[in-house]
N, CA and C atoms as a LAMMPS dump frame, in Angstrom:
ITEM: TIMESTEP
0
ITEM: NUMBER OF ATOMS
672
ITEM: BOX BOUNDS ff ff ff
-5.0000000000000000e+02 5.0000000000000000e+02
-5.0000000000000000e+02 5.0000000000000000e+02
-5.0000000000000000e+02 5.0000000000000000e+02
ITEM: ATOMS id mol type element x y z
1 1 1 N -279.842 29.596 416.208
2 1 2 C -278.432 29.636 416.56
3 1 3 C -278.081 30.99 417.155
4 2 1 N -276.85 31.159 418.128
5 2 2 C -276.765 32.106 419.213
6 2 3 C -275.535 32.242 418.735
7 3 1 N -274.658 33.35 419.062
8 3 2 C -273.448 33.41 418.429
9 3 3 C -272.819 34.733 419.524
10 4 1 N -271.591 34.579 420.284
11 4 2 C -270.872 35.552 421.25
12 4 3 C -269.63 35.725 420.555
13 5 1 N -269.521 36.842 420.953
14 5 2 C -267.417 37.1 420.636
15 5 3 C -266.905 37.532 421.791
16 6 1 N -265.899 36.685 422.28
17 6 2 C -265.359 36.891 423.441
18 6 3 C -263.839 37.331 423.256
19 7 1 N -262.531 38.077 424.274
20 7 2 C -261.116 38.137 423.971
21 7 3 C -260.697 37.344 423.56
22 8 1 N -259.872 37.457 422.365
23 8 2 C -258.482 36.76 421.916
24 8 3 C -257.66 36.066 422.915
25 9 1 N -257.512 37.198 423.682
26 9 2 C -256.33 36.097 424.964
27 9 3 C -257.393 34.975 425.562
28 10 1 N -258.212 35.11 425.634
29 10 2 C -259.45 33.676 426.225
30 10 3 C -259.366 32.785 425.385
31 11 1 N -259.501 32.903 424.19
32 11 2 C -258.821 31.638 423.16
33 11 3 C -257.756 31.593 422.879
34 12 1 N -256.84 32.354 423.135
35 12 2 C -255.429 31.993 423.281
36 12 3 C -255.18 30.915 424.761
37 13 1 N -255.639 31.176 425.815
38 13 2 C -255.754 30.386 427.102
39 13 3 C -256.14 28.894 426.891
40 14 1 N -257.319 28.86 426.034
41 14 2 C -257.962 27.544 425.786
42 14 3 C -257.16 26.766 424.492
43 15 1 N -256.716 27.491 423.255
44 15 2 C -255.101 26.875 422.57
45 15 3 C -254.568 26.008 423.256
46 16 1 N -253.766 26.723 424.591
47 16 2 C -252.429 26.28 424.995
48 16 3 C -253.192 25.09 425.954
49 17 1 N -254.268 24.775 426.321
50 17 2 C -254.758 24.263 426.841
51 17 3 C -255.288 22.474 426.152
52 18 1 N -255.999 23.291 425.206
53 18 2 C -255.956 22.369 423.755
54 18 3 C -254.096 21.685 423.129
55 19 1 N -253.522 22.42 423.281
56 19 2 C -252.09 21.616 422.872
57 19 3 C -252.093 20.773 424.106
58 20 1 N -251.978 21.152 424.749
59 20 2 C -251.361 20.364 426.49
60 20 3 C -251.767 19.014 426.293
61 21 1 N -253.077 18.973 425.931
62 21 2 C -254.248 18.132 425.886
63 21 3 C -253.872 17.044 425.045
64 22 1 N -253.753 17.671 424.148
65 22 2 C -253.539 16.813 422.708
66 22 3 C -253.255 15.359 422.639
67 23 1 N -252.194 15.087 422.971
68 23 2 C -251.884 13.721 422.815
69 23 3 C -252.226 12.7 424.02
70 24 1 N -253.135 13.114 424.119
71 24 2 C -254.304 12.393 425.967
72 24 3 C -255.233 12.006 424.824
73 25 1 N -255.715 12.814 424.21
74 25 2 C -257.13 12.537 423.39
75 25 3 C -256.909 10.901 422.905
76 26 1 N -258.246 9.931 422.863
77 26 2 C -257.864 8.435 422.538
78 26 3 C -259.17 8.114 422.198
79 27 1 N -260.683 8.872 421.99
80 27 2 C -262.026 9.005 421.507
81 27 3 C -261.687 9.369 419.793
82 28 1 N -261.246 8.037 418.852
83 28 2 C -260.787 8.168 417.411
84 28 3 C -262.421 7.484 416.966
85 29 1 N -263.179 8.608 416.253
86 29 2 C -263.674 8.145 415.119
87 29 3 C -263.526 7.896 414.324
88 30 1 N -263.694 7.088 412.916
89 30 2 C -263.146 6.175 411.539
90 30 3 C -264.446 6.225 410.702
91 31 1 N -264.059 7.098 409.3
92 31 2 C -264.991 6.713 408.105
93 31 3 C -264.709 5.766 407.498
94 32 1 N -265.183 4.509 407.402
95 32 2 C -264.763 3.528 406.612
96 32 3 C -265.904 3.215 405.291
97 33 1 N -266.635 3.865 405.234
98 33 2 C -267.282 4.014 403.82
99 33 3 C -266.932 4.056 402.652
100 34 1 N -266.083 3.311 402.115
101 34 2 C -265.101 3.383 400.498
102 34 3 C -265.56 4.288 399.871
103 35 1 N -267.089 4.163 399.431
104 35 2 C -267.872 4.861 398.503
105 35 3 C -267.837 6.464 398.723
106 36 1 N -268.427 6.716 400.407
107 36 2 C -268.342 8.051 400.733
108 36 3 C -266.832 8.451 400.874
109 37 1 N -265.901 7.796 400.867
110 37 2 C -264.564 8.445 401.094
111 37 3 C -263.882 8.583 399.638
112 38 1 N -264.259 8.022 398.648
113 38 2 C -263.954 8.437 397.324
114 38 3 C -264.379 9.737 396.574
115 39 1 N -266.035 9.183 397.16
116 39 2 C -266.752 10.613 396.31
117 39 3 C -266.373 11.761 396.998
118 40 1 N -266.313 11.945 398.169
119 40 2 C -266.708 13.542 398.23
120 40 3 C -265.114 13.753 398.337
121 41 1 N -264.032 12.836 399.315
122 41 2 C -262.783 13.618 399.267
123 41 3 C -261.407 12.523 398.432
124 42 1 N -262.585 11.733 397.197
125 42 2 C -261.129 11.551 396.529
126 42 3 C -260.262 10.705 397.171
127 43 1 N -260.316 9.729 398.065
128 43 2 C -259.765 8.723 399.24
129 43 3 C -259.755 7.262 398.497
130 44 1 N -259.088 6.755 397.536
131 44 2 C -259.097 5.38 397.273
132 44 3 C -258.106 4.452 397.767
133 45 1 N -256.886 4.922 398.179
134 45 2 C -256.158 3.746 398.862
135 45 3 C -256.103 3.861 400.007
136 46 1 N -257.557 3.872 401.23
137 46 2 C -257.39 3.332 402.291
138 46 3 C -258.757 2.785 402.56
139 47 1 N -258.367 1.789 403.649
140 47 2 C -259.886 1.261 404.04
141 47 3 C -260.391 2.252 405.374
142 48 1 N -259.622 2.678 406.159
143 48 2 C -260.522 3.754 407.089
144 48 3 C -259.766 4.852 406.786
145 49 1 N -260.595 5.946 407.647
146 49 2 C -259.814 7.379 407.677
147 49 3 C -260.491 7.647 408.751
148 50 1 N -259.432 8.237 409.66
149 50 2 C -259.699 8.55 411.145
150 50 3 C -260.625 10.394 410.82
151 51 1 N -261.923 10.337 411.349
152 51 2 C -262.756 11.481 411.087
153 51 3 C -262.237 12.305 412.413
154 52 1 N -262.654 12.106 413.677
155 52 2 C -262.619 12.81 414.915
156 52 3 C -261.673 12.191 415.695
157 53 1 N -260.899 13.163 416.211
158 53 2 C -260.197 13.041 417.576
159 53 3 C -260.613 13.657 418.711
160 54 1 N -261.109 12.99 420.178
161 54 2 C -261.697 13.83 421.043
162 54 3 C -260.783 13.269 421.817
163 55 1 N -260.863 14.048 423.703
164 55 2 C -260.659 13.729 424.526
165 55 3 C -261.696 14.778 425.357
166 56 1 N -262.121 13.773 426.658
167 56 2 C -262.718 14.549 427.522
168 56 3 C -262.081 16.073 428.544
169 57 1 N -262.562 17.094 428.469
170 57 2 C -261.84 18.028 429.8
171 57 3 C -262.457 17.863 430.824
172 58 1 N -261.576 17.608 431.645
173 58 2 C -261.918 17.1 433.032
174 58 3 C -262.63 18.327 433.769
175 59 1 N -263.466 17.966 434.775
176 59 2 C -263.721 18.906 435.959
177 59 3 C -263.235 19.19 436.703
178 60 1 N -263.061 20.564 437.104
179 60 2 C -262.637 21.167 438.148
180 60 3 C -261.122 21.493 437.594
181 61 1 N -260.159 20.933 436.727
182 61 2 C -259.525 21.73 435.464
183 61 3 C -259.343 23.669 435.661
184 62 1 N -258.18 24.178 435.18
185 62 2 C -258.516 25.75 434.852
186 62 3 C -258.973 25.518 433.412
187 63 1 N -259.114 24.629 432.444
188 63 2 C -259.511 24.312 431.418
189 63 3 C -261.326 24.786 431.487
190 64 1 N -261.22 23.926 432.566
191 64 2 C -263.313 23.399 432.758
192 64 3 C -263.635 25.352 432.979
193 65 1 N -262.99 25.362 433.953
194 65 2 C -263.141 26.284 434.584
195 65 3 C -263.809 27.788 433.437
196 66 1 N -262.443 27.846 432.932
197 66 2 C -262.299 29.117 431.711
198 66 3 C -263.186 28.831 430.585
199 67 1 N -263.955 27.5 430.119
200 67 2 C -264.679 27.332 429.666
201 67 3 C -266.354 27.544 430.335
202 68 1 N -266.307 27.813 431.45
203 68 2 C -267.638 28.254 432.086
204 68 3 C -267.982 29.041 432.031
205 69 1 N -266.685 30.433 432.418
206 69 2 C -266.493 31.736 432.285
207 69 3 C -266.899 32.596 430.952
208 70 1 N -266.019 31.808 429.957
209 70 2 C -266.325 32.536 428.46
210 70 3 C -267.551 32.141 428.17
211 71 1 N -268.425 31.167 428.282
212 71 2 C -269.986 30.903 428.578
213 71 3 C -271.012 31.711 428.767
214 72 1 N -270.619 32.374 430.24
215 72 2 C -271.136 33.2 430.62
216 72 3 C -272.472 34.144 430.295
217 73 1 N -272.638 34.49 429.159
218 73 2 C -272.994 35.378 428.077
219 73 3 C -274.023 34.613 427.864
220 74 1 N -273.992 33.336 427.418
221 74 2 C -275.286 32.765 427.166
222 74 3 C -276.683 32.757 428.29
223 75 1 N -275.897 32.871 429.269
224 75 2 C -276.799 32.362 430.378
225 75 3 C -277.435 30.96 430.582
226 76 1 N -276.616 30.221 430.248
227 76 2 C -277.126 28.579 430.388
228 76 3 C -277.98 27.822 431.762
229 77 1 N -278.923 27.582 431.304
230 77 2 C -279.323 26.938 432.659
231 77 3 C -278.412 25.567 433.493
232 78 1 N -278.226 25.255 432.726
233 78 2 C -277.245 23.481 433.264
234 78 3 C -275.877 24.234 434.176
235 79 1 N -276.307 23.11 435.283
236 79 2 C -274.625 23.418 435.781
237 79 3 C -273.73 23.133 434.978
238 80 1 N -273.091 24.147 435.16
239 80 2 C -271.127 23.619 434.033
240 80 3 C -271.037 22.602 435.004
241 81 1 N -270.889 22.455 436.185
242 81 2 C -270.372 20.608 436.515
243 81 3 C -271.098 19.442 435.805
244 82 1 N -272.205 19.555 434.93
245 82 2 C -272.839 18.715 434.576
246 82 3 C -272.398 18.3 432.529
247 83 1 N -271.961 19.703 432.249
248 83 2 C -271.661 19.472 430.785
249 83 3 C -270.914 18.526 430.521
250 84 1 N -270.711 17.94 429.662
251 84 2 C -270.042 17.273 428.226
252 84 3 C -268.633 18.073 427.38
253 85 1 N -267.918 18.448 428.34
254 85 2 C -266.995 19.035 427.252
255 85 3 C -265.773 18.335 426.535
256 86 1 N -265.611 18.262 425.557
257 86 2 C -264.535 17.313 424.331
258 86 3 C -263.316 18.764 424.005
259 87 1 N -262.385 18.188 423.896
260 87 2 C -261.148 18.407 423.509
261 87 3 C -261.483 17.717 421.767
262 88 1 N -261.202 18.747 420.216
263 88 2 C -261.969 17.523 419.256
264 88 3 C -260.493 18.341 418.124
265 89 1 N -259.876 17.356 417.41
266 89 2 C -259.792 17.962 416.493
267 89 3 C -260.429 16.96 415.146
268 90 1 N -260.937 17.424 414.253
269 90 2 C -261.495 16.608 412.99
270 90 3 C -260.779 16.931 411.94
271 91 1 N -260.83 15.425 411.243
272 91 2 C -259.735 15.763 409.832
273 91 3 C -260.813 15.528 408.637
274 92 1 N -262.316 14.889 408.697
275 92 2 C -263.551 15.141 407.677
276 92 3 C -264.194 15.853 408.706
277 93 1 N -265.119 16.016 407.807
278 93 2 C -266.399 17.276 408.016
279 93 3 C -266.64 16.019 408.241
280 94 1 N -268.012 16.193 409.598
281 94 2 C -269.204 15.332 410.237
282 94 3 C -270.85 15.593 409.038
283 95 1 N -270.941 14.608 408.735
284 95 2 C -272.158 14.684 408.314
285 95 3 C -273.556 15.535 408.988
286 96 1 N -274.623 15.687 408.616
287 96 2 C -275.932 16.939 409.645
288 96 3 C -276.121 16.02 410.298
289 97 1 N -276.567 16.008 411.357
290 97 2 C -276.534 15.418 412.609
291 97 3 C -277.449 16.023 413.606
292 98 1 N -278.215 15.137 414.749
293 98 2 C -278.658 15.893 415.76
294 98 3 C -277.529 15.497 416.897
295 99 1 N -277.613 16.101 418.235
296 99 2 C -277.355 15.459 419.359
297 99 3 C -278.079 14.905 420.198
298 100 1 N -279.014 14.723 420.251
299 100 2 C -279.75 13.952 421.153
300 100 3 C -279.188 12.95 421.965
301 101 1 N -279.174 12.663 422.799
302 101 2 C -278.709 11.24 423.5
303 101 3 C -279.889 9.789 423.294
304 102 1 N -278.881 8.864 422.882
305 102 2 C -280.059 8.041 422.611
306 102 3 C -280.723 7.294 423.792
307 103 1 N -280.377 7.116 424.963
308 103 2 C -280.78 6.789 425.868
309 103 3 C -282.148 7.792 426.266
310 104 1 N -282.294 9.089 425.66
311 104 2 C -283.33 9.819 426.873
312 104 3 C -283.538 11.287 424.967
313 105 1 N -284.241 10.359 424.478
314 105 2 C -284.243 11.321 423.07
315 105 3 C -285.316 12.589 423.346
316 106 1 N -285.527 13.074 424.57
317 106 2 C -286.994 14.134 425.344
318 106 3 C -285.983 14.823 425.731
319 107 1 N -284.67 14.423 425.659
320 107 2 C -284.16 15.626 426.835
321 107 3 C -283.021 15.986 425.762
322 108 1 N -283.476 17.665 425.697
323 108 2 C -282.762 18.319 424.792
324 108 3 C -281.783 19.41 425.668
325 109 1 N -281.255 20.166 424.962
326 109 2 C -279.945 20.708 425.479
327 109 3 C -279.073 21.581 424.698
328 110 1 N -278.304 21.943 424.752
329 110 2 C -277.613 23.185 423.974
330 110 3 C -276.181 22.02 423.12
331 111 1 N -275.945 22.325 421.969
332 111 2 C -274.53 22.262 421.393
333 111 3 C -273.774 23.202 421.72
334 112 1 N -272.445 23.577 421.931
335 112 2 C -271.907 25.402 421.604
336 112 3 C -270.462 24.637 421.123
337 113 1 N -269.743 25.249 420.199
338 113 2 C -268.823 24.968 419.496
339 113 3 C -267.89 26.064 419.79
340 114 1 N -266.371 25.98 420.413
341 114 2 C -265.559 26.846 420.477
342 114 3 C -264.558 26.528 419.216
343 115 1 N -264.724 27.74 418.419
344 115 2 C -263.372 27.399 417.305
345 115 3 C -262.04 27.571 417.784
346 116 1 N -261.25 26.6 417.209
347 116 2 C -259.544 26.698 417.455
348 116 3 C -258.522 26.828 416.555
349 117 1 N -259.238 26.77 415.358
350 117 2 C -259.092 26.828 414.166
351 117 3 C -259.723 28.099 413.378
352 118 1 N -258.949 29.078 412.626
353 118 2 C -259.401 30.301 412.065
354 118 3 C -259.229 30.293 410.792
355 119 1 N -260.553 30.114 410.322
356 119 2 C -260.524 30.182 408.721
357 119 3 C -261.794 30.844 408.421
358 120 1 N -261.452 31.713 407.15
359 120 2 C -263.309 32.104 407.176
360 120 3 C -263.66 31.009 405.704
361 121 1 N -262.968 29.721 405.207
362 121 2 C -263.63 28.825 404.438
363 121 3 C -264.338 27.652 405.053
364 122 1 N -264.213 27.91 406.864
365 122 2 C -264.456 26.906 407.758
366 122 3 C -266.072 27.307 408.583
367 123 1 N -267.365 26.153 408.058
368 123 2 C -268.334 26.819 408.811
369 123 3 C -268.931 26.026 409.304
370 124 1 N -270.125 26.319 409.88
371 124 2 C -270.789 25.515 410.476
372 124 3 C -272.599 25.619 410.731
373 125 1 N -273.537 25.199 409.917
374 125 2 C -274.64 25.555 409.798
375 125 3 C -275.396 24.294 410.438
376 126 1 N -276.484 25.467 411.235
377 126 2 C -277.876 25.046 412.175
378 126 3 C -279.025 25.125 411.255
379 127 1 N -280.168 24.593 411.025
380 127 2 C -281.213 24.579 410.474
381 127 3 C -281.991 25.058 411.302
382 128 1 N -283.24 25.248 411.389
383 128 2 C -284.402 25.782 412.45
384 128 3 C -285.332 24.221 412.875
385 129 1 N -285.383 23.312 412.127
386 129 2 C -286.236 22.379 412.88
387 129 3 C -285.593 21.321 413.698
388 130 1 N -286.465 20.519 414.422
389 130 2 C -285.842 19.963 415.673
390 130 3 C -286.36 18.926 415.376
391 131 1 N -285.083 17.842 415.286
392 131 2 C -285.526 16.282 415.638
393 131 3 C -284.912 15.704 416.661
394 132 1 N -286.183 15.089 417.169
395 132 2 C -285.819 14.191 418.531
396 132 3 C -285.464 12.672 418.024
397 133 1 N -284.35 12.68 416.934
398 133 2 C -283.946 10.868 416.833
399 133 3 C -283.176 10.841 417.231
400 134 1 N -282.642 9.59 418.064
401 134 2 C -280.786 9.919 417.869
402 134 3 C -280.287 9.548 416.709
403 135 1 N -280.936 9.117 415.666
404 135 2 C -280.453 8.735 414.257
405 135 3 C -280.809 9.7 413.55
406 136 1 N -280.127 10.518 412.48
407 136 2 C -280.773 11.363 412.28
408 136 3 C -280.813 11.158 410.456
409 137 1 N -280.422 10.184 410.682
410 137 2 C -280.375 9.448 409.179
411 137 3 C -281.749 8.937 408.486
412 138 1 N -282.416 8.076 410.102
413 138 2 C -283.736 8.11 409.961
414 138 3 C -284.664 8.726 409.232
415 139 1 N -284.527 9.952 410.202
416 139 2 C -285.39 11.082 410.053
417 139 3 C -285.428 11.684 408.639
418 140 1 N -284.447 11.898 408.043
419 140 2 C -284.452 12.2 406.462
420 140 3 C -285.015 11.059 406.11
421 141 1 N -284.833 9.807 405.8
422 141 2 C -285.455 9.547 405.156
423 141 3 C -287.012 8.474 405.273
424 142 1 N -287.672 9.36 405.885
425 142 2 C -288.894 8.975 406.516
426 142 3 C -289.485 10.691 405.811
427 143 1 N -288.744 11.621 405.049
428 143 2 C -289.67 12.864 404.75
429 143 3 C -290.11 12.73 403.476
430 144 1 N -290.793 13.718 402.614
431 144 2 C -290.937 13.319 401.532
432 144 3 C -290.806 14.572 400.976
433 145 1 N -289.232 14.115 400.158
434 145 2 C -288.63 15.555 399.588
435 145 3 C -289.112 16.183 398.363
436 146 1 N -289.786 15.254 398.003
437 146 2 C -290.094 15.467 396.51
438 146 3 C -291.147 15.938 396.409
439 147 1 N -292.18 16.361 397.717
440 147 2 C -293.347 17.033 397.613
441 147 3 C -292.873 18.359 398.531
442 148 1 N -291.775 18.377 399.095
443 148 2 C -290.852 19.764 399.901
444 148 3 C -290.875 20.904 398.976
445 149 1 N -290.703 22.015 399.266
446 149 2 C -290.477 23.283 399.143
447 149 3 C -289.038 23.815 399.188
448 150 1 N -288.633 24.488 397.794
449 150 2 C -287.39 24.659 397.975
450 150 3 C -286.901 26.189 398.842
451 151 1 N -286.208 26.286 399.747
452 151 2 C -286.408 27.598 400.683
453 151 3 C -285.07 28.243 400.378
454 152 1 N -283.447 27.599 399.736
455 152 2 C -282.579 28.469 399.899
456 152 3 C -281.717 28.3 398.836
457 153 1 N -280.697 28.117 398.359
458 153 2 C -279.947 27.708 397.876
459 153 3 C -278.362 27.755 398.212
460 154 1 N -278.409 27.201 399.589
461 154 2 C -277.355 27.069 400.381
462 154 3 C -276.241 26.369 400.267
463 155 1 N -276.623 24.907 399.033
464 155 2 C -275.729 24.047 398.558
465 155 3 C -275.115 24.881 397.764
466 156 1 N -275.496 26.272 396.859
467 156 2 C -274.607 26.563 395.523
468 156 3 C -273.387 27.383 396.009
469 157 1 N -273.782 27.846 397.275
470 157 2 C -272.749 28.722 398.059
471 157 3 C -271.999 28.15 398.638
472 158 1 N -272.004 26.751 399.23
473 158 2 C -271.081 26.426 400.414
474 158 3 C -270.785 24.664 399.841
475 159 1 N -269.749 24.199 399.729
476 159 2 C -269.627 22.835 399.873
477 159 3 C -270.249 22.082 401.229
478 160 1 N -271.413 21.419 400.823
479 160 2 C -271.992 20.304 401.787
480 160 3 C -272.416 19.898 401.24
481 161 1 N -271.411 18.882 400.421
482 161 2 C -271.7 17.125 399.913
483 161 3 C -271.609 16.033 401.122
484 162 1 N -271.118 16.564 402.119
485 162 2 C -270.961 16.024 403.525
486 162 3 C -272.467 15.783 403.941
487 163 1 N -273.056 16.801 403.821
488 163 2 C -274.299 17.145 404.635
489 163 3 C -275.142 15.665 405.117
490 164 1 N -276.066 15.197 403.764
491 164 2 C -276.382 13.825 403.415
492 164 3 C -276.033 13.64 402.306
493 165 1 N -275.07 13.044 402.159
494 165 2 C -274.203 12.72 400.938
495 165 3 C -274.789 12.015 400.2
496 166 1 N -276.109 10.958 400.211
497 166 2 C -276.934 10.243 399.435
498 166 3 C -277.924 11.012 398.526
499 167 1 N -278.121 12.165 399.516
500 167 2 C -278.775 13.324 398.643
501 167 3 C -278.966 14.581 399.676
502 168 1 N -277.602 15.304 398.656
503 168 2 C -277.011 16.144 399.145
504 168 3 C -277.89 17.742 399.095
505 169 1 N -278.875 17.6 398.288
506 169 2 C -279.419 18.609 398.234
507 169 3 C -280.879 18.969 399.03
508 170 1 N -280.824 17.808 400.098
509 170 2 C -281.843 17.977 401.275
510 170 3 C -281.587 19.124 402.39
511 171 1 N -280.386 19.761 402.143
512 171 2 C -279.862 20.793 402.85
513 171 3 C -280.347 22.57 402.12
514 172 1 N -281.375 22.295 400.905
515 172 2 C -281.723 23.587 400.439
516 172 3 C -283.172 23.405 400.669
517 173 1 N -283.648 22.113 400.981
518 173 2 C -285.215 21.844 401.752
519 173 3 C -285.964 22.297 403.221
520 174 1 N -284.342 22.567 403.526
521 174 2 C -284.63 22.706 405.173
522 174 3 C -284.537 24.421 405.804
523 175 1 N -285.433 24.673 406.513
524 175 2 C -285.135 26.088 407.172
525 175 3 C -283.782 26.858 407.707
526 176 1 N -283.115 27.463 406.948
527 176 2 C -281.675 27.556 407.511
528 176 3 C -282.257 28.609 408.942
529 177 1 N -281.45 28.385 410.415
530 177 2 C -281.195 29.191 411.194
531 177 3 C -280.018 30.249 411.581
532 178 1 N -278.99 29.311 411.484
533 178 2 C -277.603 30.539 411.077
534 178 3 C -275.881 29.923 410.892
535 179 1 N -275.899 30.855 410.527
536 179 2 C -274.429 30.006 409.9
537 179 3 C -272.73 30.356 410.853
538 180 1 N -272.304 29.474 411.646
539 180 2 C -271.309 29.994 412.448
540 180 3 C -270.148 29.814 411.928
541 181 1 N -269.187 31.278 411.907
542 181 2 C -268.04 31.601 410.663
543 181 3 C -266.706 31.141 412.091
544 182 1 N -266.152 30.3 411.535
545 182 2 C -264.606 29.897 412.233
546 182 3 C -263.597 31.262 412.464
547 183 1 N -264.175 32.023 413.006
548 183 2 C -263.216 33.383 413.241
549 183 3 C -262.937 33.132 414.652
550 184 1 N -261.712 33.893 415.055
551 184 2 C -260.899 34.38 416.155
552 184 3 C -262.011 34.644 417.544
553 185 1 N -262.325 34.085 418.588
554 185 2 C -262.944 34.379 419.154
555 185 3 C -264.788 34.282 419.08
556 186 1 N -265.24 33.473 417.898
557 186 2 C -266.113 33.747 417.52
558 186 3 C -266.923 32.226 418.505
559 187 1 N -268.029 32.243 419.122
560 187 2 C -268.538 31.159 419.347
561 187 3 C -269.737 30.82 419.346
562 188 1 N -270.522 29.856 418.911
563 188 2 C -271.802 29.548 418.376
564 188 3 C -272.746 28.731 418.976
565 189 1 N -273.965 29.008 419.697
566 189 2 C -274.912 27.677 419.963
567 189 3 C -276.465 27.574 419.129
568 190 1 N -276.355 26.128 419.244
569 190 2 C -277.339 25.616 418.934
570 190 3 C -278.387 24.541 419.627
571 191 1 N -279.384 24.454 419.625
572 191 2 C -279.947 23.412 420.39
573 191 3 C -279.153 21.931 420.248
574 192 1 N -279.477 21.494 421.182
575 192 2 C -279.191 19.372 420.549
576 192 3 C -280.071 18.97 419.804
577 193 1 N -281.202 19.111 419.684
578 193 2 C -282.143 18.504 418.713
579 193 3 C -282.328 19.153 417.283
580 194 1 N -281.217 20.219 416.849
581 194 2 C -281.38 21.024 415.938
582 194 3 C -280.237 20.318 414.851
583 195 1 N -280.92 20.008 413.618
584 195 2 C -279.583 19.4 412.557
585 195 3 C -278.779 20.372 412.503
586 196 1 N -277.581 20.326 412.515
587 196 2 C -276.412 20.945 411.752
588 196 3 C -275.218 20.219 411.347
589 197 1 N -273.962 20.698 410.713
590 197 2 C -273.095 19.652 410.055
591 197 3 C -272.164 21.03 409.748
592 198 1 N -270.972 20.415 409.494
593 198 2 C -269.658 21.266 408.817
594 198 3 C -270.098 21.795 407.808
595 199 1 N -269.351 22.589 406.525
596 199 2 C -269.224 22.254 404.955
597 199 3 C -267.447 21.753 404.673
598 200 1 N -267.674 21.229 403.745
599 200 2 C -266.795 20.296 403.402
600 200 3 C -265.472 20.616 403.192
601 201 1 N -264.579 20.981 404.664
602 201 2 C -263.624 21.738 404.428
603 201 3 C -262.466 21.106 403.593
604 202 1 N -262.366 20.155 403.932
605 202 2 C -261.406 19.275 403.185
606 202 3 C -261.16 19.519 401.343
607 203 1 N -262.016 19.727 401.026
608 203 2 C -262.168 20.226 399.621
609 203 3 C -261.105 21.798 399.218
610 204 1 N -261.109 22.301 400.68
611 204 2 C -260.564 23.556 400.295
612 204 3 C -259.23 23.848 400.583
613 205 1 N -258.702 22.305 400.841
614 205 2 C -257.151 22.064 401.126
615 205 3 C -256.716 22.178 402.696
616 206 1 N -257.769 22.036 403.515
617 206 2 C -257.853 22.305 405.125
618 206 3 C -257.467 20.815 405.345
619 207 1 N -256.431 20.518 406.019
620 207 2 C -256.141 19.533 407.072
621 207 3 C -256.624 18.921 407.937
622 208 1 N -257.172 19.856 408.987
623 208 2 C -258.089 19.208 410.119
624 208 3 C -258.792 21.151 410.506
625 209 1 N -259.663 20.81 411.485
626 209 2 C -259.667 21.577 412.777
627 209 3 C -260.034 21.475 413.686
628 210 1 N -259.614 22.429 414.933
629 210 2 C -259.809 22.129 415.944
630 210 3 C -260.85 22.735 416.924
631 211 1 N -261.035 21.905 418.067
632 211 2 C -262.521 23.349 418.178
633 211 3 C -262.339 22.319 419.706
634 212 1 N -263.073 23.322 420.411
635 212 2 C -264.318 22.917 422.508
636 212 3 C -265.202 22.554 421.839
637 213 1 N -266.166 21.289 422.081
638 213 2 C -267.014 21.066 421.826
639 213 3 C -268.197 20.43 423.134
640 214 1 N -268.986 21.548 423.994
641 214 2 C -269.374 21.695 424.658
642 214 3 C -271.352 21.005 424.681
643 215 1 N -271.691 20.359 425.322
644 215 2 C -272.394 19.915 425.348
645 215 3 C -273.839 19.617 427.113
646 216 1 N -274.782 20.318 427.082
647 216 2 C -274.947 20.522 428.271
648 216 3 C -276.416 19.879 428.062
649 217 1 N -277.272 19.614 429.015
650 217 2 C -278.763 18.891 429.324
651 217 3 C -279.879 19.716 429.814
652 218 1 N -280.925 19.727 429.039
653 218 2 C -281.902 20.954 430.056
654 218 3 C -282.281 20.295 431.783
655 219 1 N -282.044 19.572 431.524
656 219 2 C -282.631 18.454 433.151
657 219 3 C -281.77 18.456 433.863
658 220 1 N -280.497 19.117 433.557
659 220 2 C -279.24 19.817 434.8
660 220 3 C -279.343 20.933 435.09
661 221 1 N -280.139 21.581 435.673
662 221 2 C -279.901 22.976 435.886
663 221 3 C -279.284 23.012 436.861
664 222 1 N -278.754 24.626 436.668
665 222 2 C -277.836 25.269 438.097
666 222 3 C -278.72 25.578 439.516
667 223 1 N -277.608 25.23 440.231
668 223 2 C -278.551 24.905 441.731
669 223 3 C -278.53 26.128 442.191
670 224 1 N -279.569 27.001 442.718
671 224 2 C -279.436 28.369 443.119
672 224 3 C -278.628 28.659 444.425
């Protein structure tokens, strides 16, 4: 995991940009898991709960645009005309997850997460190994934890009952790479094929948050 700090007024720009936005967004994800919506956040009188709100930012946008710019720093190979960028706010933490696309699971690519939301109880952790599923549900459980090595104890510090909530403590099995803190300006990448997941903000009386959620392909590069 890669991590830049860019000006305040640059995420102040992308805010007002993010409000503008807001009520365009119509990409509603839904936990409807009774079981998982009881246990971890205490949810018994409903049958769904809306997890993610996205909307796409368009190209060619001062949105797209100012999001290329504050980029910068990384040195990304993919054209910014080619990224994936979401407008997201979330009201649960996302379970660990890869990105992979399931259509083309070889072609990996960068995550980068712009926070919009400033909390330092709000995080976001990368592991070091790489799976190419697009299920990544699979992949856990095809390992064999019970002959694993314990490397951290990352669950005692941070709420991620989110993580794999069936067994939540597959998240102190795995190689941590780095942990990205929801501060002012703060922004984080990670590969697509690299697990990562929230911790369980909801627990800590957090509402939602909001974040850029930027997404690019190694097989787009920038045209010289």
């Amino acid at each position: 995991m890669d991590s830049i700090t860019v000006p305040h007024e640059k995420i102040d720009q992308l805010r007002k940009h993010f409000d503008e936005a807001y009520d365009s967004l119509e990409d509603a994800q839904w936990q409807i898991n009774k079981e998982l919506l009881a246990k971890l956040y205490n949810i018994t009188d409903k049958e769904k709960v809306m997890q993610t709100k996205r909307g796409i930012m368009k190209r060619g946008t001062d949105a797209h645009k100012l999001v290329a710019e504050i980029l910068e720093p990384f040195n990304i190979k993919a054209n910014p005309d080619g990224w994936h960028i979401n407008y997201a706010r979330g009201f649960l933490p996302i379970a660990m997850h890869v990105d992979i696309p399931e259509h083309n699971t070889n072609n990996d690519g960068d995550t980068i997460l712009i926070p919009l939301t400033f909390d330092d109880r709000i995080k976001t952790l990368w592991w070091k190994c790489h799976v190419y599923e697009a299920v990544f549900d699979f992949w856990i459980e095809k390992q064999d934890w019970a002959n694993k090595k314990k490397l951290n104890n990352i669950s005692e510090k941070y709420d991620l009952s989110n993580g794999f909530w069936r067994k939540p403590e597959v998240v102190d099995y795995m190689p941590l790479d780095g942990i990205g803190d929801w501060s002012k300006g703060n922004i984080f990448k990670g590969r697509r094929s690299q697990p990562h997941c929230s911790n369980n903000f909801v627990t800590s009386g957090i509402p939602y948050k909001d974040y850029i959620l930027i997404q690019t392909q190694d097989q787009s590069y920038r045209s010289e």
